[in-house]
LUMVONU-825285 format. One record per residue (C-alpha): residue number from 1; residue in one letter; x, y, z. Coordinates in steps of 0.02 Angstrom, whole numbers, plus 32768, in hexadecimal, padded with zeros to 4 digits. Layout:
REM LUMVONU-825285
(atom NUM, a, (X, Y, Z))
...
This chain:
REM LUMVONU-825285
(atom 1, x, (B39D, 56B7, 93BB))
(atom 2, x, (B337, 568B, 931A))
(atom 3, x, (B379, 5615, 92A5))
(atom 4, x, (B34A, 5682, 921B))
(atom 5, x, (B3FE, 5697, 91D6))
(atom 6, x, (B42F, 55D7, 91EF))
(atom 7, x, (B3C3, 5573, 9170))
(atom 8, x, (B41A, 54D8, 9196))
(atom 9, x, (B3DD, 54D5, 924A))
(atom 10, x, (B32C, 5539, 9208))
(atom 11, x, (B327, 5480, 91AC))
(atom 12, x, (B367, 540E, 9224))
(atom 13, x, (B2EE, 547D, 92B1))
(atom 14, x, (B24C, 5452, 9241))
(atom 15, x, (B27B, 539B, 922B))
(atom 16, x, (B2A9, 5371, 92C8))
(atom 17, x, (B224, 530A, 9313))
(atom 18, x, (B242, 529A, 9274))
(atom 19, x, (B2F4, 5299, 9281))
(atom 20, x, (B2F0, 5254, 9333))
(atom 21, x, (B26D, 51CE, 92F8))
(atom 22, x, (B2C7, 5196, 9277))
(atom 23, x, (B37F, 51A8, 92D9))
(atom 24, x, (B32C, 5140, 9357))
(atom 25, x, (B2F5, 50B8, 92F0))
(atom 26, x, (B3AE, 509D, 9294))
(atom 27, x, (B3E8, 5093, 9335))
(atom 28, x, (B371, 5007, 9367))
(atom 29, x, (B3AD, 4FB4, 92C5))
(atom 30, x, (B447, 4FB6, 92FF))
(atom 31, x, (B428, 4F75, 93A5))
(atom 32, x, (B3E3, 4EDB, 936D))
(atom 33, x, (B47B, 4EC5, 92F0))
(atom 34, x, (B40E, 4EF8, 924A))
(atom 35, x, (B485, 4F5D, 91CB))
(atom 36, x, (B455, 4FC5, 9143))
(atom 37, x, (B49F, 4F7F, 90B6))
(atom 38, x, (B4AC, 4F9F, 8FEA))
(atom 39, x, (B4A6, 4F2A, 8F7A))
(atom 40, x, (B544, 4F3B, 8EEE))
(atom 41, x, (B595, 4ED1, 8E62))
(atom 42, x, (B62B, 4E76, 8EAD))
(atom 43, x, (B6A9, 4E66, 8E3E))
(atom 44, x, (B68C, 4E22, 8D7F))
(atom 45, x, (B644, 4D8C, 8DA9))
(atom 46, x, (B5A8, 4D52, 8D4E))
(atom 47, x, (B531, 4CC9, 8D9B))
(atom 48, x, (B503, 4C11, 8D3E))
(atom 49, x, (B474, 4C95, 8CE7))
(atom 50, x, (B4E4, 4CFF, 8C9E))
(atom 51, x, (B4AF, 4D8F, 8D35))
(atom 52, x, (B537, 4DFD, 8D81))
(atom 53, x, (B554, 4DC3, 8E3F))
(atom 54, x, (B50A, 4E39, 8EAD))
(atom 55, x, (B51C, 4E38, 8F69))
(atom 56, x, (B4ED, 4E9B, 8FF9))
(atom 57, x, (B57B, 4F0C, 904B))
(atom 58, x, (B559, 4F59, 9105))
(atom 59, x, (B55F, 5029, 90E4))
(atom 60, x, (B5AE, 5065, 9189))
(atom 61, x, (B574, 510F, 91BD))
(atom 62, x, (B548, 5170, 924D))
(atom 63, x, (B48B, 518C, 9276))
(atom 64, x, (B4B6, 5254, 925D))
(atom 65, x, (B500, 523C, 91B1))
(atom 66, x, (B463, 51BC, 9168))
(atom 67, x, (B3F8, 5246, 91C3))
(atom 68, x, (B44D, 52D5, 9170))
(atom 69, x, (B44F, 527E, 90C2))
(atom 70, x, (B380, 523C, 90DC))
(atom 71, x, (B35C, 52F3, 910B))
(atom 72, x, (B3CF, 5345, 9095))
(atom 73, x, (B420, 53B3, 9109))
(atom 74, x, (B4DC, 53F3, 9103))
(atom 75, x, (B542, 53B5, 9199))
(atom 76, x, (B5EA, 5424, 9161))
(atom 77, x, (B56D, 54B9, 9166))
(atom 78, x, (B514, 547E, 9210))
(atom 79, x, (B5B4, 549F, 9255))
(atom 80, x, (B5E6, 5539, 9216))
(atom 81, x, (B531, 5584, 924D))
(atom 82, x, (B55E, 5528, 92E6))
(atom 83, x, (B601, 5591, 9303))
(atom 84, x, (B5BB, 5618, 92CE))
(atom 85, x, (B516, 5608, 9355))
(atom 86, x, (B59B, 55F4, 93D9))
(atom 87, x, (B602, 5699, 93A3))
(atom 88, x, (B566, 5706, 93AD))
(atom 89, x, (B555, 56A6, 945D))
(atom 90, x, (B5EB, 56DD, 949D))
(atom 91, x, (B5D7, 5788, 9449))
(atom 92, x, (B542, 57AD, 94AE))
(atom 93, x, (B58C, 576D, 9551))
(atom 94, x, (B623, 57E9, 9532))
């Protein structure tokens, strides 16, 4: 079975090697109790230099969504292709 008529996994197939590089490194981040955080304006407070107060605000997601957001690929469609791979599965083993 080709993955011709799923271009989600045809993506996530060709990226792969990355994906698992990268997967493994937030997860090492993680281990050592790094977050991945984003810096935002918190509230309306300004600072004695008349700067909006910024601080930094842990982002909590799973490794597969950052991965699926860094490598733009479309987890609601993943798993429709997914459903749709096992179908023809169970078609064949009919």
């Amino acid at each position: 079975m080709t993955t011709d008529n799923f271009p989600e996994h045809e993506k996530l197939q060709k990226i792969s090697h990355l994906s698992q590089t990268v997967g493994e490194f937030i997860d090492w981040l993680s281990q050592r109790g790094y977050s991945i955080c984003k810096r935002m304006t918190c509230g309306a407070g300004f600072d004695i230099y008349g700067d909006e107060i910024k601080k930094w605000f842990p982002v909590c997601r799973s490794i597969n969504v950052w991965l699926e957001e860094y490598f733009e690929i479309d987890g609601v469609v993943l798993e429709q292709e997914k459903r749709q791979i096992l179908a023809q599965i169970r078609e064949m083993n009919e």
